[in-house]
C-alpha positions as CSV (number, residue, x, y, z in Angstrom):
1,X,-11.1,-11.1,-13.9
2,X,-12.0,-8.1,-16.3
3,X,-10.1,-6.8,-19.3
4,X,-8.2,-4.3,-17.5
5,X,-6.6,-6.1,-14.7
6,X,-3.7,-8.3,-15.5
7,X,-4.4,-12.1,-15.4
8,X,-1.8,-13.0,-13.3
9,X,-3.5,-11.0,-10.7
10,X,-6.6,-12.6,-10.1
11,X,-4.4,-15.8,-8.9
12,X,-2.6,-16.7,-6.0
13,X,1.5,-16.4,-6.3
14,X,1.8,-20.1,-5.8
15,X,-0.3,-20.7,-9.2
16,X,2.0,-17.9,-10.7
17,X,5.1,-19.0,-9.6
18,X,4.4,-22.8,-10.4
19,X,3.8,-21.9,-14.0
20,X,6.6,-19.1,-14.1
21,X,8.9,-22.3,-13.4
22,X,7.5,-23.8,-16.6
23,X,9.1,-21.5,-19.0
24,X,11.9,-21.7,-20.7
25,X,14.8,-19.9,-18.7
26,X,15.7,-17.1,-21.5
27,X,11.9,-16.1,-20.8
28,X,11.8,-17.3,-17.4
29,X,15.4,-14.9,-16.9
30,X,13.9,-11.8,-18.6
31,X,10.4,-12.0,-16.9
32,X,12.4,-12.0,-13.4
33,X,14.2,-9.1,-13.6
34,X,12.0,-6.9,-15.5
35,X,8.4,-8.0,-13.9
36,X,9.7,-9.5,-10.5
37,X,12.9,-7.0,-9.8
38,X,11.1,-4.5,-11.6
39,X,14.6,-3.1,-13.6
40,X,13.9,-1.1,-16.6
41,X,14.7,-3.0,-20.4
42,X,17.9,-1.5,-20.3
43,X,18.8,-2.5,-17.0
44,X,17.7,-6.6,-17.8
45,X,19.5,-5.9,-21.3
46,X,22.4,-5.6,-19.5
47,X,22.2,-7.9,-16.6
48,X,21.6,-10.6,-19.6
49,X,24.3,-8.8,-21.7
50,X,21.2,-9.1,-24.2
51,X,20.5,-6.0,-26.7
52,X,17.1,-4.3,-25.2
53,X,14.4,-5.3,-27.9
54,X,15.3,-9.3,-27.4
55,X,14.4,-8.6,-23.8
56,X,11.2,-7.0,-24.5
57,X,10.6,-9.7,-26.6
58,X,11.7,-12.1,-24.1
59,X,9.3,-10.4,-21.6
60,X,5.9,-10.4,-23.7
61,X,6.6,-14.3,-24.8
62,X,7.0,-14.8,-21.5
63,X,3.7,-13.0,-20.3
64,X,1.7,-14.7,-23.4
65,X,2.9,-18.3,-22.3
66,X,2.0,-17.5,-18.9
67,X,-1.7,-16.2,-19.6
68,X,-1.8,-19.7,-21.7
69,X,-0.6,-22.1,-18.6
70,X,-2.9,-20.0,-16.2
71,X,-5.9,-20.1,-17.9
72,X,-5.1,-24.2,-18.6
73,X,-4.8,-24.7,-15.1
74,X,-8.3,-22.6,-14.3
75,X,-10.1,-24.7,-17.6
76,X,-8.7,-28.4,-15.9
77,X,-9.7,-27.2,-12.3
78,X,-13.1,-25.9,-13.0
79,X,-13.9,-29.7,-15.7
80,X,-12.9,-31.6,-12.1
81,X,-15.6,-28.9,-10.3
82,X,-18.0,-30.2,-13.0
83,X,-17.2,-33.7,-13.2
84,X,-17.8,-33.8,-9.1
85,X,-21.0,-31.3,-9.0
């Protein structure tokens, strides 16, 4: 992983989509349609019928809670790696 690429990307989409089903729907709802469905804010503003900041919001909460669960999961599998090596 380096500081330019996107966390998600260097994991596999089961790992991403395990921990996008952790967040909270508002978040989970928002990251969907503008990350997944790639619409613009405006577009997920109004599929939410949401004004376009909350969604931005919505979007980088979102993003922040998923570099926090993906980076757990990496720190609890690489302790078992060490615990067994």
């Amino acid at each position: 992983m380096t500081a330019e690429m996107p966390i998600w990307q260097s994991f596999d989409g089961q790992q991403l989509e395990r921990c996008v089903a952790l967040l909270e729907p508002s978040l989970r709802q928002a990251y969907a349609l503008r990350v997944e469905q790639r619409l613009s804010l405006a577009e997920a503003a109004r599929t939410l019928g949401v004004p376009v900041a909350t969604v931005g919001t919505r979007v980088y909460r979102a993003r922040r809670r998923l570099r926090t669960l993906l980076l757990a999961g990496e720190r609890q599998v690489q302790n078992r790696l060490d615990e067994a090596g």
